[in-house]
C-alpha positions in Angstrom: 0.0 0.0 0.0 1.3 3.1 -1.0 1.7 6.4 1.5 -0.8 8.8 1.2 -0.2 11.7 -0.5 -1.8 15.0 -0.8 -3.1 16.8 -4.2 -0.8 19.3 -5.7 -3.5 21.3 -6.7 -6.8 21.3 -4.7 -9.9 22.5 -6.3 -10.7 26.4 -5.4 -12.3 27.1 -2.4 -10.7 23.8 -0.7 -7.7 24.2 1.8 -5.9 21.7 3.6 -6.1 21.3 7.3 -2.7 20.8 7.9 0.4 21.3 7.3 4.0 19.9 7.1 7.0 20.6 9.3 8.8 22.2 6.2 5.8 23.8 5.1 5.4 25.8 8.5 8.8 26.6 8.6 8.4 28.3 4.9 4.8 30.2 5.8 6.4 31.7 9.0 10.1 32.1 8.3 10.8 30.1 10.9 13.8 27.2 11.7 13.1 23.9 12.2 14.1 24.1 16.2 11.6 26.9 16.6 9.2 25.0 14.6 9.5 21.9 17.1 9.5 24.3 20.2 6.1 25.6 19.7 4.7 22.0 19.0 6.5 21.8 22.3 5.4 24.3 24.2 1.7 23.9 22.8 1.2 26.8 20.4 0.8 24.6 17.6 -0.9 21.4 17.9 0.4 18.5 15.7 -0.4 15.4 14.5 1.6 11.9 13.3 -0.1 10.7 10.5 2.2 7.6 9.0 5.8 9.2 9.5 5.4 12.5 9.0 4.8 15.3 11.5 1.3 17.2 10.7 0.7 20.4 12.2 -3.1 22.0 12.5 -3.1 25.1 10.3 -5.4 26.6 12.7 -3.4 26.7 15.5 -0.7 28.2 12.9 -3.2 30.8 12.1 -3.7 32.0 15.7 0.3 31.7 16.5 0.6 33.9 13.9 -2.4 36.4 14.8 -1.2 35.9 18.5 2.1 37.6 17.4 0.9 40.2 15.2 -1.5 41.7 17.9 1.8 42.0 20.2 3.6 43.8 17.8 7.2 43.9 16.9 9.1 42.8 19.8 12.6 44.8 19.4 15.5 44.9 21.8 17.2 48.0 22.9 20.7 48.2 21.8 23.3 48.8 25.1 26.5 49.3 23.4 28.7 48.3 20.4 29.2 45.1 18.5 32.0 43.8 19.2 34.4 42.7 22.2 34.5 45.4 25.1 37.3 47.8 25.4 39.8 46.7 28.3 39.5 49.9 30.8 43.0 50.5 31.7 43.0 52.4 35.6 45.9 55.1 36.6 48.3 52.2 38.2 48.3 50.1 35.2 49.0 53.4 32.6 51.8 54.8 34.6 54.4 52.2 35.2 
């Protein structure tokens, strides 16, 4: 019996329920590891079906709106790339 295999091309108005590991990682921009850490932690709920990892495209849906409605999430920049500056005191300068 061969593996089940979705359409390429579903008929308009059809979507798939689910998605791949591979897929998610290409709709969100996202690695593999942060992929897995979110079926992890719960924000996306997954699925085996045979060997392959399925992952509910609703839950990808409201991961995504989730983050959207928290806006951008920047750091604050403290300093300069790079390694530090050695401070040099008075004793040290003057030998």
């Amino acid at each position: 019996m061969s593996a089940y295999r979705p359409a390429a091309h579903l008929p308009d108005g059809l979507q798939r329920l689910d998605l791949t590991v591979p897929e998610v990682m290409a709709f969100r921009r996202e690695s593999a590891a942060t992929v897995f850490r979110k079926i992890r932690d719960g924000r996306y709920r997954s699925f085996k079906s045979g060997d392959s990892r399925l992952i509910e495209l609703a839950s990808v849906l409201a991961d995504r709106d989730a983050c959207l409605a928290r806006g951008p999430q920047l750091v604050e920049l403290t300093g300069k790339r790079g390694r530090p500056k050695k401070v040099v005191t008075a004793a040290e300068a003057a030998p």
